[in-house]
Phi, psi and omega in degrees: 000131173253133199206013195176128186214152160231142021077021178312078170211197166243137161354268146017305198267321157341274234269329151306335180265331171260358186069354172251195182226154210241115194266132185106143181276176160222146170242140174316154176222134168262349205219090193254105184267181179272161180090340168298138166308134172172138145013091174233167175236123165244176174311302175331321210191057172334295201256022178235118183283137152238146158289129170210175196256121153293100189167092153272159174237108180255176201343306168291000167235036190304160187050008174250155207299196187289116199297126179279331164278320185281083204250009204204147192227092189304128192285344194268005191213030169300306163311345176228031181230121194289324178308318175238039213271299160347278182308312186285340168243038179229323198228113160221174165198183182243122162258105180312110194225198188211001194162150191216167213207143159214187201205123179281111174283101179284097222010232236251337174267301175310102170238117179271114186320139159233144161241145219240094216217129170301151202282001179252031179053016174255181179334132156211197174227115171315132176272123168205181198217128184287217141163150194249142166210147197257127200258191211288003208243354165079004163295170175249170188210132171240157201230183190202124177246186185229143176290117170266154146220199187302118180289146163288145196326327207274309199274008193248324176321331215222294205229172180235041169201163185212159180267116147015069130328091152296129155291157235260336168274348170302343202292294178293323188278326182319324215246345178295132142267037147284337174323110139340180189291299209297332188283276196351325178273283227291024168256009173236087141256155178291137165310133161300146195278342170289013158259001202225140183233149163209155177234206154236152196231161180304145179300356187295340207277357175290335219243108159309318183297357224234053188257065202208139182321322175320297175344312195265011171278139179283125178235171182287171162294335174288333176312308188311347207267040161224191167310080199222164178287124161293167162279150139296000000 
């Protein structure tokens, strides 16, 4: 499960790294949780960012709100699940991030935050697939979830899943829809682990609420060891 991401980055830097443009401001976000508004590129719309609710509501739940649990899709079986087959092949999209966060469990209470970063810390892109629904209010609304698969040794240390990394030449055959079936799975694979940095980060990262540069300072494992909230 991918359940927590962060954006350190500027408007600037986002519409330089993807090629697109971004109407409107954006402030960096460290601690992004699901059901939040946030930054996607779809086929639909290459060279443009749209805002969607990280939650989807796939078909069979028209009118209901932006889901907090269904916020993750297993690539191995994206192609064959009637809830998510449409969207991966009609609606995908890239979620732009800089780093992602899971949590080590440390005996029976205790999960210590870790954050999961390339190693030269820049930009990359989540593979994930959208869908739009109209809510009781008869607006429409679209939402997006991220592809997870099997972790690389560094995310495997901490978790037993990790979120769909594209490479950065993948970016674009992700979002064709000339893409085959066959190329498409064969882009979700784990990001090599020898391309990946991870640290352990302050517990404020527990805290939705908690959207401040701090989230993302690196401490030690013993730091974790205090009077904090657990994550759940």
């Amino acid at each position: 499960m991918c359940g927590r991401y962060s954006l350190n980055k500027s408007k600037i830097e986002l519409e330089e790294r993807f090629q697109a443009e971004m109407l409107g401001d954006f402030k960096p976000r460290f601690n992004i949780a699901p059901t939040q508004l946030l930054p996607v590129l779809t086929s639909d719309s290459p060279k443009g960012f749209s805002f969607f609710y990280w939650g989807i509501t796939p078909d069979f739940a028209k009118n209901k709100p932006v889901s907090q649990k269904l916020i993750n899709a297993r690539s191995e079986t994206i192609n064959q699940k009637v809830s998510f087959k449409s969207s991966f092949e009609k609606r995908r999209c890239l979620i732009p991030s800089d780093g992602f966060f899971e949590w080590k469990r440390i005996g029976k209470k205790t999960k210590t935050p870790y954050r999961f970063t390339l190693s030269d810390e820049g930009l990359f892109a989540f593979a994930g697939i959208w869908e739009e629904y109209e809510n009781d209010k008869g607006e429409t609304n679209h939402t997006f979830l991220i592809l997870t698969t099997e972790p690389n040794k560094t995310v495997g240390e901490v978790h037993d899943r990790m979120p769909v990394i594209l490479r950065k030449e993948d970016e674009k055959k992700w979002l064709d829809n000339y893409s085959t079936e066959e190329q498409l799975i064969a882009m979700l694979q784990p990001f090599p682990a020898e391309e990946m940095s991870s640290y352990t980060v302050s517990p404020l990262v527990n805290n939705i609420n908690n959207d401040t540069a701090a989230v993302l300072r690196k401490t030690s494992p013993m730091d974790q060891f205090g009077n904090y909230t657990l994550f759940g």
